[in-house]
C-alpha positions as CSV (number, residue, x, y, z in Angstrom):
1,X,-0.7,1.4,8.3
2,X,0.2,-1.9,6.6
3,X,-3.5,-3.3,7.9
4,X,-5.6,-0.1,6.9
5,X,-3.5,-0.7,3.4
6,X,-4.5,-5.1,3.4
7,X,-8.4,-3.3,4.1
8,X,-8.5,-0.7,1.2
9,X,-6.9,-3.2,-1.3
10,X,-10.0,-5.6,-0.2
11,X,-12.1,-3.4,-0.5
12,X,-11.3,-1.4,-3.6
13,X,-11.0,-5.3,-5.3
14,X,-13.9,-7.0,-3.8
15,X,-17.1,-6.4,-2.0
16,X,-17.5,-9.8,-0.4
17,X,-14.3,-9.5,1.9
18,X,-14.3,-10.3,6.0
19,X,-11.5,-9.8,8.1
20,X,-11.3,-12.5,10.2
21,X,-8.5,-11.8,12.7
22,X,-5.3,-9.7,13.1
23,X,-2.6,-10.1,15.5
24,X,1.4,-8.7,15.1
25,X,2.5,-8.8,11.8
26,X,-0.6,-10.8,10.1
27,X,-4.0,-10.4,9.0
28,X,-6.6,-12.9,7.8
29,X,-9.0,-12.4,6.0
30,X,-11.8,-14.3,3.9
31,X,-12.3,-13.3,0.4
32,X,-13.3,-15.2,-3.0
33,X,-9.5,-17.1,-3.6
34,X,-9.6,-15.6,-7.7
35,X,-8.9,-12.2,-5.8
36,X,-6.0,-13.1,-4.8
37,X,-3.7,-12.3,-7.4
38,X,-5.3,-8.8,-8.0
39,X,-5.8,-8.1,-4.2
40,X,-1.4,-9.4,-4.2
41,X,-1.0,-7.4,-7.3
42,X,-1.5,-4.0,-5.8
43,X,-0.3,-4.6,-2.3
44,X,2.9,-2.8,-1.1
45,X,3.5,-3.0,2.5
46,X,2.7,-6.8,3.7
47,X,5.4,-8.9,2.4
48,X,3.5,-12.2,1.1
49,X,-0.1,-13.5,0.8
50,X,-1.6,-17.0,0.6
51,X,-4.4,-19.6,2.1
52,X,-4.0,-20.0,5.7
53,X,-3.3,-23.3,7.3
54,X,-4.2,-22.4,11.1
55,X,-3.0,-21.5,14.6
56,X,-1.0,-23.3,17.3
57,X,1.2,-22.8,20.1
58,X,4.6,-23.8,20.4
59,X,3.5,-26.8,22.9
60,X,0.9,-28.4,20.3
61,X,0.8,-28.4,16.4
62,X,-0.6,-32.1,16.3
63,X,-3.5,-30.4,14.0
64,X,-0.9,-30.1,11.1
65,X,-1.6,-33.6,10.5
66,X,-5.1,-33.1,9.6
67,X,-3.8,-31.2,6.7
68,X,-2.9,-32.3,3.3
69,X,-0.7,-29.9,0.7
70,X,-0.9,-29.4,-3.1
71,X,1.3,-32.0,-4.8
72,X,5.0,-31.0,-4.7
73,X,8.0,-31.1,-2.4
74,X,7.7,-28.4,0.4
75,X,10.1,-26.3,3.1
76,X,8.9,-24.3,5.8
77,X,10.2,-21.0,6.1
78,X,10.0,-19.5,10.1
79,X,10.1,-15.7,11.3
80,X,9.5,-14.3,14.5
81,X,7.6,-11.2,14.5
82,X,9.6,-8.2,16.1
83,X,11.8,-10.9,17.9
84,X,8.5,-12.5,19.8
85,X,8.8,-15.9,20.8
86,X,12.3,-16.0,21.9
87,X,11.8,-18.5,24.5
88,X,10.6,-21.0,21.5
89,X,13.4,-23.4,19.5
90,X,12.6,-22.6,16.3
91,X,14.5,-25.0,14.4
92,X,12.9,-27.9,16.3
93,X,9.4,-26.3,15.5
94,X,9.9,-26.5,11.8
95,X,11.2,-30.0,12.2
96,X,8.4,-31.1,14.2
97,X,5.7,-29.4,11.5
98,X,7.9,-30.9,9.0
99,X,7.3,-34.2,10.0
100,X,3.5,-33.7,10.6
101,X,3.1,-32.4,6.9
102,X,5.2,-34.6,5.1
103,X,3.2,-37.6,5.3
104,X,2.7,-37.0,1.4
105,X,5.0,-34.5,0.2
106,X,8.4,-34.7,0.3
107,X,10.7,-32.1,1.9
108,X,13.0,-30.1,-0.4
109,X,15.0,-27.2,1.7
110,X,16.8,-25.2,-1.6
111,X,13.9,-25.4,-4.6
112,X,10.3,-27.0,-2.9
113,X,7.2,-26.3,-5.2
114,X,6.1,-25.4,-1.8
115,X,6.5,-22.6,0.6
116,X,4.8,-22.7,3.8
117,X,5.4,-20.1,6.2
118,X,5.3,-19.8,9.8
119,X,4.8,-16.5,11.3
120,X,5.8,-16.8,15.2
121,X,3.9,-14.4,17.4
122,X,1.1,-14.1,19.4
123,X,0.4,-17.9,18.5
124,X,2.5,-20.2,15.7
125,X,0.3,-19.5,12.2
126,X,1.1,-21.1,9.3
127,X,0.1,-20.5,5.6
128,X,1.0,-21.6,1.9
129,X,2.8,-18.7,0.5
130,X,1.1,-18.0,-2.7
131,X,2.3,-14.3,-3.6
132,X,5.3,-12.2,-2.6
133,X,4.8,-8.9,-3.2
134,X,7.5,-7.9,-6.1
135,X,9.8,-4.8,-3.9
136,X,12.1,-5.6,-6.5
137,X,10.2,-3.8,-8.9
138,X,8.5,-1.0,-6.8
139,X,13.0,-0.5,-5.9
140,X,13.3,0.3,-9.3
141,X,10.5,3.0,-10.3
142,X,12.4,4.4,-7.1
143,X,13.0,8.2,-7.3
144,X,16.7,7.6,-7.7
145,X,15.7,5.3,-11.2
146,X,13.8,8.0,-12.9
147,X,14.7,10.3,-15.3
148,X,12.7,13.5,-13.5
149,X,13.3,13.3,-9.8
150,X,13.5,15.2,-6.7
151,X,14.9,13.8,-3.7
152,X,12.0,14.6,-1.6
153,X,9.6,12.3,-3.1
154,X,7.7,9.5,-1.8
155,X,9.0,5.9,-2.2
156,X,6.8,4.1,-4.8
157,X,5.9,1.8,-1.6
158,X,4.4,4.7,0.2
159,X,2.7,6.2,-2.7
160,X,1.0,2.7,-3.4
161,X,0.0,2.1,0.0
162,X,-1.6,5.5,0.1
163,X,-3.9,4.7,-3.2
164,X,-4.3,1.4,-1.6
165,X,-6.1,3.1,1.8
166,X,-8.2,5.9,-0.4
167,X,-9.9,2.5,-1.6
168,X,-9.4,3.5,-5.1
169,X,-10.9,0.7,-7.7
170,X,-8.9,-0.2,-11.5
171,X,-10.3,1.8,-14.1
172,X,-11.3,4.6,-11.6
173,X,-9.8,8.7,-11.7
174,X,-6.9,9.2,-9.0
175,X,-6.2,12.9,-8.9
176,X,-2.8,14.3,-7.7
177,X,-2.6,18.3,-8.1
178,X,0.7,18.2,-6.2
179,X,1.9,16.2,-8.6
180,X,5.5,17.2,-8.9
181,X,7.6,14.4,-10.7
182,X,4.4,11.9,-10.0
183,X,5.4,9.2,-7.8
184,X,2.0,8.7,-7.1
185,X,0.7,8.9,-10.9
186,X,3.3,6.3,-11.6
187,X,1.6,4.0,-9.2
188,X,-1.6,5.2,-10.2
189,X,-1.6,4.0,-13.5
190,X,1.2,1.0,-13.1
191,X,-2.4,-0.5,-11.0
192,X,-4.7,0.2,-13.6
193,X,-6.2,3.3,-12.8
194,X,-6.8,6.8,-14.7
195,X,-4.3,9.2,-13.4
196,X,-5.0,12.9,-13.6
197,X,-1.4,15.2,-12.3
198,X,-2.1,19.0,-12.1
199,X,0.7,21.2,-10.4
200,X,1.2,24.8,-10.7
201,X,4.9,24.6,-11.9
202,X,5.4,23.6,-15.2
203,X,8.6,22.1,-15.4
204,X,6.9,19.3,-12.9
205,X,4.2,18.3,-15.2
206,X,6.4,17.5,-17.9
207,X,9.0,16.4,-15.8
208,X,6.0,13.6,-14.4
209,X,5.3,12.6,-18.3
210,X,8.9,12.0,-18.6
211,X,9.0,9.6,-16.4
212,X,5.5,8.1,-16.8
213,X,6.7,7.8,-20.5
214,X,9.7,6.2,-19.0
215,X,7.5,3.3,-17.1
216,X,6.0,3.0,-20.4
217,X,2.4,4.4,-18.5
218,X,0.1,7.6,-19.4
219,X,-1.4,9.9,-17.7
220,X,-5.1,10.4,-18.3
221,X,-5.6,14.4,-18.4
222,X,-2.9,17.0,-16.8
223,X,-3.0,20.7,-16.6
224,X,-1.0,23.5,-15.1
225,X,-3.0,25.1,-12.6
226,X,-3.2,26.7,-9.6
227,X,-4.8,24.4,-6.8
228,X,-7.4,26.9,-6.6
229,X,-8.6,26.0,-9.7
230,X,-8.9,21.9,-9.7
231,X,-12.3,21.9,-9.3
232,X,-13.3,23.8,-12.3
233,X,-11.0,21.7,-14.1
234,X,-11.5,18.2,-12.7
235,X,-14.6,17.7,-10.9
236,X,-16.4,14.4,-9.8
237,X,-12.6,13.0,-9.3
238,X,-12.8,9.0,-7.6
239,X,-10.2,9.7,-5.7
240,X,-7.7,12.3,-4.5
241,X,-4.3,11.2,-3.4
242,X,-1.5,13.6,-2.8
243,X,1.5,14.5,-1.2
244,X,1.8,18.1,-0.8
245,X,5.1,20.2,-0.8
246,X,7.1,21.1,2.4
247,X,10.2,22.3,3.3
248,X,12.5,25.4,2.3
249,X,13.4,24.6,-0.6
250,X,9.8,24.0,-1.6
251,X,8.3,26.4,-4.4
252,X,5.4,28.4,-3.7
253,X,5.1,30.5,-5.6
254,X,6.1,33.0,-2.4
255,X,2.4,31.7,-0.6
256,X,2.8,30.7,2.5
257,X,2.9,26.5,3.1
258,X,-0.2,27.1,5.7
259,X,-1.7,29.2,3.0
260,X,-1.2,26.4,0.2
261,X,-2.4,23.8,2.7
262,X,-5.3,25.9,3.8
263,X,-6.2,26.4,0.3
264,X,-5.8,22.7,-0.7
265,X,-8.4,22.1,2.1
266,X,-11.1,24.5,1.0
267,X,-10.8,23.0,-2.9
268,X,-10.0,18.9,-2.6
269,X,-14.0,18.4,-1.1
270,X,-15.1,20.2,-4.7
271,X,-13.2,18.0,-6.7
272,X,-14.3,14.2,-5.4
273,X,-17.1,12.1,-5.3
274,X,-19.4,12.2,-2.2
275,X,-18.9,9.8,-0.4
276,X,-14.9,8.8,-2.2
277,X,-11.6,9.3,-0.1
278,X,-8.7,11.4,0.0
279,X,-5.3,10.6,1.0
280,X,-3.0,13.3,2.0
281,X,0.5,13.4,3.2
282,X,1.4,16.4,5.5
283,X,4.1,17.4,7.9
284,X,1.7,18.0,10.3
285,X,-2.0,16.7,11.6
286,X,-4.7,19.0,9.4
287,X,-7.9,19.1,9.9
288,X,-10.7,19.6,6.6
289,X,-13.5,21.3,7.4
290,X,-16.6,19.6,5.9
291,X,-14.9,15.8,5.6
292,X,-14.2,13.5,7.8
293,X,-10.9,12.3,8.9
294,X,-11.6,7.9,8.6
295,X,-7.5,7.3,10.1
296,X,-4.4,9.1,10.2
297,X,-0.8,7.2,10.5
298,X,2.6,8.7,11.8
299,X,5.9,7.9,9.7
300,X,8.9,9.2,11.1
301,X,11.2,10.0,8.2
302,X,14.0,11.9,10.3
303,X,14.9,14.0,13.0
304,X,13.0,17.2,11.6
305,X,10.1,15.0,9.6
306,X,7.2,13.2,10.5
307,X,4.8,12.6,8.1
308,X,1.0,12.3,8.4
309,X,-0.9,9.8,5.9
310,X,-4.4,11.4,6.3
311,X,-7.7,9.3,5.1
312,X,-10.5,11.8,4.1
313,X,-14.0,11.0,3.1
314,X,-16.1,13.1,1.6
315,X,-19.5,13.0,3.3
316,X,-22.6,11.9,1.0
């Protein structure tokens, strides 16, 4: 999931964009460097992004001395991915790059200018950290931090990522007519995009402007409705991205959930763009009839819950 996230965010900012390799726990990819900081700004599940420096192995990094830093003092910064590379020393790695890349900057282990990191795992790769993606902040729009919560819903990380795979572009409509205390809205607009909540309960559409009000974001349009009748109400949507209701305490409205779901099926397709994506969250795999299913990713959340990220595209 993380790499279907890195390709919608590249997507959705850029259209010149090439992934170049992946491996475990990396991608790279070759885009125009001024989209970095938007591509980093709406990113959730990598942890940092920056200009790559190049592979080794463990035996032979004599091509860091080919390469010269920006001006400042620098530290390296090793992980191994997943615990790969066990066999390697990795303390006598860093020192050996150290040496190799200090031939102009100066070495500074608590406060460099310079972070370069070296991911260990399928080969050595190495990169200048230049954004870390801020979980500080996505920790506190948390469900927990919110005024108008509900302890099912999805971690601001999740909800982001799943935006982040519909390949949904700033300034474009993201509709959520699930939207109970909107988690996803919150995200929605937080990265610059038009968020549009319907849900058939009242109490959660103006439980989801408290806590947009809270974040200090807006929603675009919002009604109460029924999700049979989204289409009539907001057609030509750029996006859909929802996470459905499940569970027994989950209000229905006495329908059954495969009823809901069914419904939600037959109506999302009438509501987007041809040729636009849908994300949706289920319990369980579901099938649409008339779009086709790009990717689907399994999360196990517990014992009794999996959840299902479905990536929908509408056909042209």
């Amino acid at each position: 999931m993380p790499l279907a996230e890195i390709k919608g965010c590249l997507r959705a900012e850029t259209d010149t964009c090439d992934i170049v390799a992946t491996g475990p726990g990396y991608a790279i990819a070759s885009f125009d460097e001024d989209m970095l900081g938007p591509i980093a700004d709406r990113i959730a599940m990598s942890h940092s992004v920056g200009r790559y420096l190049g592979e080794y192995t463990p035996d032979d990094i004599s091509g860091l001395a080919d390469i010269e830093l920006p001006e400042g003092t620098f530290a390296i910064r090793a992980k191994r991915f997943e615990g790969m590379m066990r066999d390697v020393d990795s303390q006598s790695l860093i020192r050996k790059a150290g040496g190799l890349l200090s031939k102009h900057n100066d070495v500074n282990l608590k406060d460099p200018d310079i972070v370069v990191r070296m991911q260990m795992c399928d080969k050595v790769h190495l990169y200048l950290e230049e954004r870390v993606t801020e979980t500080d902040l996505l920790e506190k729009r948390k469900v927990a931090e919110r005024p108008f919560f509900s302890p099912i819903s999805l971690h601001p990380k999740y909800a982001r990522a799943l935006i982040n795979m519909a390949e949904v572009k700033r300034g474009q409509t993201v509709l959520d007519p699930f939207c109970g205390t909107g988690g996803i809205m919150i995200e929605a607009a937080h990265m610059g995009m038009k968020a549009v909540a319907s849900d058939f309960d009242e109490e959660m559409i103006c439980g989801c402007q408290e806590n947009l009000d809270f974040y200090g974001l807006k929603l675009h349009d919002f009604d109460v409705l029924d999700i049979g009748d989204i289409a009539d109400r907001f057609p030509e949507m750029d996006a859909v991205c929802t996470d459905p209701p499940y569970g027994r305490s989950t209000k229905t409205g006495g329908e059954t959930i495969a009823k809901l779901y069914q419904r939600a099926g037959d109506v999302i397709p009438k509501c987007l763009k041809k040729g636009h994506l849908a994300g949706i969250i289920l319990p369980n795999p579901l099938k649409i009839e008339g779009m086709e299913l790009q990717q689907m990713f399994e999360q196990r959340v517990h014992g009794t819950l999996t959840r299902h990220y479905h990536i929908f595209r509408n056909p042209q």
